[in-house]
TORTILO-772910 format. One record per residue (C-alpha): y, x, z; residue in three letters. Coordinates in nm, 3 decimals, always signed. Example, Ala and Ser with C-alpha at 12.3 -4.5 7.8 and 13.67 -1.06 7.14 Angstrom:
% residues 2
+---------+---------+---------+--------+
:   north :    east :      up : residu :
+---------+---------+---------+--------+
:  -0.450 :  +1.230 :  +0.780 :    ALA :
:  -0.106 :  +1.367 :  +0.714 :    SER :
+---------+---------+---------+--------+
//
This chain:
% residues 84
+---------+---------+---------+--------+
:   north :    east :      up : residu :
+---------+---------+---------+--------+
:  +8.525 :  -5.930 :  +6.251 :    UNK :
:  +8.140 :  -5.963 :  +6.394 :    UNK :
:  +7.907 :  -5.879 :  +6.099 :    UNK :
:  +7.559 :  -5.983 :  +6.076 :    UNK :
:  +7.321 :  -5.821 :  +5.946 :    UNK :
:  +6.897 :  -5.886 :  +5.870 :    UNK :
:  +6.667 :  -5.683 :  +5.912 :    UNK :
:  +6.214 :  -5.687 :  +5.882 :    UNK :
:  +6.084 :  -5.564 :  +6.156 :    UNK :
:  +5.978 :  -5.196 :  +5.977 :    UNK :
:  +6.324 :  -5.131 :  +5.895 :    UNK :
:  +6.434 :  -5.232 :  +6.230 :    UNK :
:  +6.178 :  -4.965 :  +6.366 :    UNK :
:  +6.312 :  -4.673 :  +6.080 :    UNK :
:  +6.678 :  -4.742 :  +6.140 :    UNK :
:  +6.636 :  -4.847 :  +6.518 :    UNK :
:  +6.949 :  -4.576 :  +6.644 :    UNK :
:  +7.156 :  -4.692 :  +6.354 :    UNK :
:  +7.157 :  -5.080 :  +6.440 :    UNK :
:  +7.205 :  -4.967 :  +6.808 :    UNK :
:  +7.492 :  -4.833 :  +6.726 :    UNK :
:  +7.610 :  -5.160 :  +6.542 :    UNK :
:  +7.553 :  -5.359 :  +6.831 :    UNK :
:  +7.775 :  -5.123 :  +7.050 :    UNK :
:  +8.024 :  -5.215 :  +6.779 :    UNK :
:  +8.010 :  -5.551 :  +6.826 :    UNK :
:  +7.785 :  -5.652 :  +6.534 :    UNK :
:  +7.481 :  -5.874 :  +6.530 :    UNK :
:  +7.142 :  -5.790 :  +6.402 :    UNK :
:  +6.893 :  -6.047 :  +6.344 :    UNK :
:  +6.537 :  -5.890 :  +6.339 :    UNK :
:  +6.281 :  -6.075 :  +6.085 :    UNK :
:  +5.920 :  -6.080 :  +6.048 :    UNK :
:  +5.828 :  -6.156 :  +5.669 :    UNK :
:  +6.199 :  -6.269 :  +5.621 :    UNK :
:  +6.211 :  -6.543 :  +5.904 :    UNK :
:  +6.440 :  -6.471 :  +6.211 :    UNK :
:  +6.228 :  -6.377 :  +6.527 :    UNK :
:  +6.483 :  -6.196 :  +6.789 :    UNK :
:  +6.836 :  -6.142 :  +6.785 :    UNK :
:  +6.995 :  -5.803 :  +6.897 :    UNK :
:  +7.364 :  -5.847 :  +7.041 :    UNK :
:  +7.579 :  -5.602 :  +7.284 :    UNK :
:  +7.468 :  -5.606 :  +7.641 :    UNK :
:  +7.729 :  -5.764 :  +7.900 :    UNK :
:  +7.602 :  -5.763 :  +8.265 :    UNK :
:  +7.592 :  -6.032 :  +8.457 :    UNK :
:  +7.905 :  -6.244 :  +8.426 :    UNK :
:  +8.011 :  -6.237 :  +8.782 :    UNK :
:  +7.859 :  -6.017 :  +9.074 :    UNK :
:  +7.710 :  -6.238 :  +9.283 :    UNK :
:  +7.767 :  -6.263 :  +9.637 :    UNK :
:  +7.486 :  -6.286 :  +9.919 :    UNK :
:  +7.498 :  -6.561 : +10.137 :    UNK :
:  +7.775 :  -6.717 :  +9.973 :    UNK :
:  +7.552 :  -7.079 : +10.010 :    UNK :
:  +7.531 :  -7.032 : +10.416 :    UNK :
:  +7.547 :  -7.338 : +10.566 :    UNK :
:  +7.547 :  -7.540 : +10.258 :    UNK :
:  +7.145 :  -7.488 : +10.222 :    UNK :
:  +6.905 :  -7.709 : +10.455 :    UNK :
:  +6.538 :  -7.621 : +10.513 :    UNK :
:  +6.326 :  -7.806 : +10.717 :    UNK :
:  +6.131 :  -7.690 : +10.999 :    UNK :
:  +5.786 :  -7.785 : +10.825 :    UNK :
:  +5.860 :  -7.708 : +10.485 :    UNK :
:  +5.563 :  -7.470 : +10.498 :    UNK :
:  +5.342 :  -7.729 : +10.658 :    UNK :
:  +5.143 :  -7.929 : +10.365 :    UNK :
:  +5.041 :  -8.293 : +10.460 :    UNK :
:  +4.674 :  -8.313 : +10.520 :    UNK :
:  +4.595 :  -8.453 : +10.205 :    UNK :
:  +4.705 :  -8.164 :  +9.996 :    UNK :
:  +4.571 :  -7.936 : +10.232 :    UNK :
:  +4.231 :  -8.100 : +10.136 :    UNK :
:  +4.325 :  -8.102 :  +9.766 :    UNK :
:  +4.373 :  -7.764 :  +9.805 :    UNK :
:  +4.029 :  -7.645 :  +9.965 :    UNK :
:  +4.291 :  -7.579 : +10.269 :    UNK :
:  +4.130 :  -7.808 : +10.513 :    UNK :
:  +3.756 :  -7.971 : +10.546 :    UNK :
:  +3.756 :  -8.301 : +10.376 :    UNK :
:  +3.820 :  -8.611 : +10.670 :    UNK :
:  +3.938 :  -8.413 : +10.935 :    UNK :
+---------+---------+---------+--------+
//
């Protein structure tokens, strides 16, 4: 059974090990700032699968002049004298 539990923000800070220890547990703790939620403080997982590099190759397309802007941009951008 997940239990949640409130707490203000100064007796988050006193008790700070103890509602660690909670969360290991598998409990909740809601953290408050003059008795209105603000953060929630739940177990850690990792990521939920390890991801693999360059599982995407040849699936992904760049073109060849992605980096090139178009002149007018370039201008917008200070990149490039105005008309030229």
């Amino acid at each position: 059974m997940i239990v949640m539990m409130v707490r203000n923000i100064s007796q988050a800070k006193a008790e700070l090990s103890a509602l660690i220890e909670e969360v290991r547990k598998g409990n909740e703790v809601i953290v408050a700032k003059a008795g209105k939620p603000v953060a929630r403080m739940v177990a850690y997982r990792g990521p939920a699968r390890p991801r693999t590099p360059g599982s995407m190759a040849g699936e992904i397309w760049i073109a060849p002049d992605f980096d090139t802007l178009p002149e007018d941009m370039a201008e917008a951008f200070g990149m490039r004298e105005p008309g030229r």
